[in-house]
Structures are given as structure tokens and as C-alpha cells.
N, C-alpha and C positions, 0 to 999 in steps of 0.2 A: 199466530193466526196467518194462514198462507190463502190467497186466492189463487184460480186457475185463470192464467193469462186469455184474456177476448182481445181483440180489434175492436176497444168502446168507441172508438175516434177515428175520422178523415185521416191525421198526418201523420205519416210515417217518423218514425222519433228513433233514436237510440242513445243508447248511456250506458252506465257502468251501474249494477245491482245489486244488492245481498239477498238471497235466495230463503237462508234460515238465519239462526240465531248465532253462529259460527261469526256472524257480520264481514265474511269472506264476499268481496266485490269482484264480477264479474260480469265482461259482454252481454249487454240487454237489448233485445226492440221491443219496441212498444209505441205507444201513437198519442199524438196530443189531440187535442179539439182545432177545432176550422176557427179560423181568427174571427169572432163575434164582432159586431158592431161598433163594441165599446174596446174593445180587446185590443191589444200591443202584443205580436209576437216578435220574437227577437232572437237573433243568431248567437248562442254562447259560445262568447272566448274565453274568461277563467270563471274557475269557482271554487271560493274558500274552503277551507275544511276548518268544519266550528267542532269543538271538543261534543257537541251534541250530537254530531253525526256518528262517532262513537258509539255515544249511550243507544241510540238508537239503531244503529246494524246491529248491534248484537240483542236489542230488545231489552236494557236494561231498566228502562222504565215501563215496560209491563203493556208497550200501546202499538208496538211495533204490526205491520201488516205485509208481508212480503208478496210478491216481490218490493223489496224498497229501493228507490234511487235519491239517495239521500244529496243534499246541496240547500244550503238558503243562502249564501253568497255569490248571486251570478249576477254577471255584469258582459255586456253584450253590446250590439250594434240591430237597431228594429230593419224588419226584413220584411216588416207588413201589418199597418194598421186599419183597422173598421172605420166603416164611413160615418161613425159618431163621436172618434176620438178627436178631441182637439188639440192637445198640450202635443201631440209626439210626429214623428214622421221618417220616413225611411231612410237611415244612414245615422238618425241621432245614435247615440252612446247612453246607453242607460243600465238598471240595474234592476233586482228585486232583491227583497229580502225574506226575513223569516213567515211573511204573509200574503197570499195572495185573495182574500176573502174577510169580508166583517158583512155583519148584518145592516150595517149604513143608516140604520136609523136610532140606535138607542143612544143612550144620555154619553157614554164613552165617544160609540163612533159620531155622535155631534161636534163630543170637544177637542175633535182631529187625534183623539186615541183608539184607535183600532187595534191597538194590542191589547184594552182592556176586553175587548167587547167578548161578548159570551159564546159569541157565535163565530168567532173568530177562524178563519181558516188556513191552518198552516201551509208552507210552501211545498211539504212533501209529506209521504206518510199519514193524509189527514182527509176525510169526506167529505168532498165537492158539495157545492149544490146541486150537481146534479148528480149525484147519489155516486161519479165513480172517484178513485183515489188518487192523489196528488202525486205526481212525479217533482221531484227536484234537481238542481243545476249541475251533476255529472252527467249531464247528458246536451246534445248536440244543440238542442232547441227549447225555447221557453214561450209559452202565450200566459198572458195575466189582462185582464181588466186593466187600465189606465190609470185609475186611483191606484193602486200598489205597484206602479212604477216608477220608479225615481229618474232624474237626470242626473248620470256623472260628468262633472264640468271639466269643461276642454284640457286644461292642465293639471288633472288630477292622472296619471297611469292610469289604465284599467287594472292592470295586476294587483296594483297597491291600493284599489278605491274595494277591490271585491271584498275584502275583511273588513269593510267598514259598513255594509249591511247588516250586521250583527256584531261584532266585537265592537263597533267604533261605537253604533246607538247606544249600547247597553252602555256604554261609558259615561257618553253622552248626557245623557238624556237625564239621568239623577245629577247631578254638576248641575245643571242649568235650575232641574225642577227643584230640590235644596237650596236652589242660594249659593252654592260651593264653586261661584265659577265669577267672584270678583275681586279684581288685581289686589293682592295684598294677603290675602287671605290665607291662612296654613292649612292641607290637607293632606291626609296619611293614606297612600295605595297601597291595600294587602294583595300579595299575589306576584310577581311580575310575568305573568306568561301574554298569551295571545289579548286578554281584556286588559291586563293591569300596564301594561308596555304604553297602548295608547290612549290609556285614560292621564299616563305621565304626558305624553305630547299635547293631548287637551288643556290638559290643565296646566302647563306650561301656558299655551297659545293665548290661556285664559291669563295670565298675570298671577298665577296661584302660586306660592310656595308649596312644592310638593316633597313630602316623605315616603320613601317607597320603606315598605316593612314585610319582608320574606325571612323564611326559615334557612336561604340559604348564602351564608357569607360569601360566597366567590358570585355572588352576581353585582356587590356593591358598586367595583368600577364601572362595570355597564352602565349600574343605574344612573350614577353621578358622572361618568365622562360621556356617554354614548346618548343618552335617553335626556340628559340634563336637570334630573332630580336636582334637587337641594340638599337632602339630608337620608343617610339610611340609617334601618332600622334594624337587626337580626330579634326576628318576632320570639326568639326562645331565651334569651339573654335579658335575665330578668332585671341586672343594674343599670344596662342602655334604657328598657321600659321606663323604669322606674326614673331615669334621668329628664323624660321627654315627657312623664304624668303634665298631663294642664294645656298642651302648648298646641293642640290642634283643634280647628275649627270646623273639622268633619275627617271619615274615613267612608272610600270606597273599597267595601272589602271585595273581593273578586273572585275569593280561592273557594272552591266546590268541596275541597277535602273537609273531614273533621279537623274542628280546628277551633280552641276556647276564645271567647268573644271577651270574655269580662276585661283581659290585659288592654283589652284595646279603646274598652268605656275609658278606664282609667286614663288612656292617652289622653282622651277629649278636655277640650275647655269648657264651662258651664256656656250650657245652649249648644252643645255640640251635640253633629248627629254621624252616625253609625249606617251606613246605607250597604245593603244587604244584595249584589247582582249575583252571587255566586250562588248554588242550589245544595248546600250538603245534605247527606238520605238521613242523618239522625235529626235531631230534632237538639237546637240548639241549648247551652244553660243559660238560662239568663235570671241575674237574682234585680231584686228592687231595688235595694239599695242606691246601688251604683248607677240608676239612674234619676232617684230622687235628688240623691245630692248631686244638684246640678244641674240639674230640669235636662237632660239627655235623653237623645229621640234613636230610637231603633227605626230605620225604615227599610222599603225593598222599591226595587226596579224590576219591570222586565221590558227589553226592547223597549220601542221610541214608537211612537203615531210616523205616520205618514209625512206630514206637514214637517215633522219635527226630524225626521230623517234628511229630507230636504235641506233644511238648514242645516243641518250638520254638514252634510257634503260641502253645500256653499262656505261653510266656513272654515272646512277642511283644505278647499281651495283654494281661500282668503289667504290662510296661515300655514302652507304647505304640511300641514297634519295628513303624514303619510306611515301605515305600519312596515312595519317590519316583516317583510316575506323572503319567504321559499318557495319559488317557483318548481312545480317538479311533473311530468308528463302523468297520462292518465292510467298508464300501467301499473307506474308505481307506487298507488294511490293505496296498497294493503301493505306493502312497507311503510308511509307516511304516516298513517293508522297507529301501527306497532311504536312509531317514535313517538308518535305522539300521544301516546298512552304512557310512553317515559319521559314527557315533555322535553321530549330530544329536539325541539326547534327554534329559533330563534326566525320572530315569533307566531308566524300561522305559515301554516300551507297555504298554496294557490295553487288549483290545478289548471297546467295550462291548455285547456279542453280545443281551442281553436287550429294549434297545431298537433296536437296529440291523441286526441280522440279519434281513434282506427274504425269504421264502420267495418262490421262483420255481413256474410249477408243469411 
């Protein structure tokens, strides 16, 4: 679905865009809205690249609206807020993430979940309230409402606080709501890439005994020298499984590919839960058994409330939980793309939009 570019908006904007389904990014203007009342606009210096933005330049989940300027990790410096904002002010360091919209009144957005809410409104890609569509943070400039603006604290980087708008919540945010985030405790991270990297730092910071469990044996020293896991896992090696059956007290699995869940019940110790961030397109096996015996919980996460992103940062702060980045200019943002569709990065992009972003005119 492609619209024909208007001037909806007061402010002159530019970014980087995909045009079709190609999800080839290039030179865009475009215009934001006049800073509202309640509204925090903000100067963008970097902005993550989340495995989402992927699926969606090329339109692979069927929702895509082009032109798209894809980004829900920006983190920036406010350059102008409404005379009803309270919490923010010009020069603070802040951020937004995967949301800039909820309908503020249902049973979700009461209990500071705004990811549940039905009316939720994505950072890019998604219909305003006021009927036009959301640009996101490969571009020079950001305005959001107040509520879905975070503060990143003084000794966090910006570079390295920007992937924790989405990669760090998602981690986040199941660890705490499980149970899976006290000192002592054994848990199993599927995946090591851009989510599963720092959900090991988390749950480190946490006191957690952590198992990282990938399909791929040359990441093991990482896991255990670089990352400070405790124990790996090679997820295809059926006598290491089979040696580890009982001994964990939750798994964050992370990985998006197909990929059989049952090895992984088996990991768990009775009352152990399975918690689901990654999205794969088929539709998972799962038998009963292997969760009866045992009383074992399949759950899911997506992203963190508002409130709960907040903490996170703070406490990213606290316990220097910082990711793992590649800073890389905005040009080479359809290279970036290409590697990391071979998860050729250790472990997210940042683009670094405040020096790099070339205005066309």
C-alpha cells in the first residue's frame, strides 16, 4: 500500500525511506506536527536498527504503508517542549520506543501497560489519531506526547542506551514479570543475537545463573568469556540437552526462526516457565504432556509499559547494562540491513543519525 506524499504537518523533517517492498532505503522529506501542548520534540542522534525494521521495509508482515521511515530506537536531546509538559525540558537526553500512542484509558493503559492496549500506536508505519502515519527515528527529528518519552540517564551513552528501547524491554520486562530475575536462580537464553546478548547482561545484573543455548558452537567463548554466561548450551546436541533436562528455572527464548520448543520443556525444572519474545511465522508444536508433568508454563512478552521501560533504563544505569553495538553512518544503513539479515553483527546497529544524516534539499 503506497500513499502520495502531502505536507500534513508545520515541520519540515527528513530521513532515510523505503519507497516499495524492495525495503531499499533512501533520502526522504517529510514534515512532523507543531510541538502540541503536551508534546516533547526532540533532536535525533542515534537510532537502533531492530530485526523489525527488516520485516517491515520489505513488508513482510502484510502491514507495511510506504513511504516508510522505519526506527523505534531513538534517543535524542528535547529541542522543544509544550506548555503542559511537566517531567521534560530543553537539553534533557531522552528517548522513545516502539510507541508513541495508547488510548490512556483501558484496564492495560491503567496498569502502566501501553503495549497491551488495543489501540496502541506504533512509532512508525502505524495511524495517528489524527488520521496521518507515523514516521520513525531514521530521521533528523522526533515529536511524541510526554507519556512515551523516556529519560536516558546521564551515564548511560546515547549510542548504547538506543537498543535498549526495544531489545533491552523486550528482555526486560518478562525476567521481572516471571519471577526470573532473583539472585540465585538458573535461567536458559535461546538466541544470542541483538535480544538474547542483553537479556545475558540483565540477568547477570539480576544475580541469575545464566545458560545461553544457540545452534551455534563458535559463539560459546563469547557467551562465557565476553557476555559472562555461566553455562552453554549447543541447542542441536541432543546428549549436552539431555545432560542439562531439570536444571533450569525459566527460558527466554528470543529466536524468531523455526525452531522445536519441546527440547527446551525438557530443559525446565517442575514450575518452570518457557517465555516466548521471539515471533516465528509457523505456528509452534507443542504436546501436553511435557507440560503436565511438571506443572510447566509457556508464556509470551511483547515490549514493556511505559513506567516499566523507565525502570529498566534506571537500572541499566545502576548496573552499567549496556549492549553491544555498531555504530555505522546513515548511508550505510542498506548494507547494515543485508548483514543483518545474516546476523553479521555483534550485536545491534546504531545508526549514527546526528553526525551522519546528510539533508538533501
Amino acid at each position: 500500500m503506497t500513499r502520495l506524499h502531502e505536507e500534513e504537518h508545520p515541520n519540515k523533517a527528513f530521513g532515510w525511506a523505503a519507497r516499495d517492498s524492495s525495503g531499499l532505503l533512501s533520502p526522504f522529506n517529510f514534515s512532523r506536527r507543531a510541538t502540541g501542548e503536551n508534546d516533547v520534540a526532540f533532536k535525533v542522534l542515534y537510532c537502533g536498527i531492530c530485526h523489525s525494521d527488516l520485516h517491515m521495509v520489505k513488508n513482510e508482515w502484510g502491514s507495511s504503508v510506504y513511504p516508510l521511515v522505519p526506527g523505534h530506537e531513538v534517543v535524542g536531546e528535547v529541542t522543544e517542549v509544550g506548555n503542559k509538559v511537566q517531567n521534560f525540558k530543553v537539553g534533557d537526553r531522552v528517548g522513545v520506543g516502539c510507541m508513541v500512542g495508547s488510548c490512556r484509558s483501558c484496564d492495560s493503559c491503567k496498569d502502566n501497560l501501553e503495549n497491551y492496549c488495543p489501540k496502541m500506536v506504533l512509532t512508525y508505519g502505524a495511524k495517528n489519531y489524527d488520521g496521518t502515519i507515523t514516521y520513525g527515528g531514521y530521521s533528523d527529528t522526533m515529536v511524541a506526547d510526554e507519556h512515551f518519552i523516556v529519560r536516558i540517564p546521564d551515564n548511560l551513552p546515547l549510542d548504547a542506551a538506543a537498543p535498549l528501547l526495544c531489545a533491552g524491554i523486550t528482555v526486560y520486562s518478562p525476567l521481572r514479570y516471571y519471577g526470573l530475575d532473583k539472585p540465585g536462580l538458573r535461567i536458559g537464553v535461546v538466541g544470542l543475537g541483538g535480544l538474547g546478548h542483553v537479556a545475558v547482561k540483565f540477568a547477570k545484573a539480576m544475580g541469575v545463573k545464566v545458560t545461553v543455548i544457540s545452534t551455534s558452537p563458535n559463539k560459546k567463548k563469547e557467551a562465557l568469556e565476553n557476555l559472562g554466561a555461566d553455562s552453554f548450551l549447543i541447542s542441536r546436541d541432543q546428549d549436552q540437552l539431555q545432560g542439562a533436562n531439570g536444571t533450569l528455572d525459566g527460558i527466554i527464548d528470543t529466536v524468531s526462526a523455526q525452531h522445536p520448543v519441546l527440547p527446551l520443556l525438557g530443559l525446565l525444572k517442575s514450575n518452570g516457565k518457557l517465555v516466548l519474545v521471539g515471533a516465528p511465522e509457523k505456528p509452534l508444536e507443542l504436546q501436553a504432556f511435557p507440560l503436565l508433568q511438571g506443572r510447566k508454563l509457556v508464556g509470551g512478552s511483547m515490549i514493556g509499559g511505559i513506567k516499566e521501560t523507565q525502570e529498566m533504563f534506571d537500572f541499566a544505569a545502576k548496573h552499567n547494562v549496556k549492549p553491544d553495538i555498531e555504530v555505522v553512518a546513515m548511508e550505510y544503513v542498506n548494507t547494515a540491513m543485508e548483514r543483518l539479515l545474516k546476523a553479521d553483527v555483534k550485536y545491534r546497529f546504531v545508526i549514527d543519525i546526528g553526525k551522519t544524516l546528510k539533508a538533501t534539499s
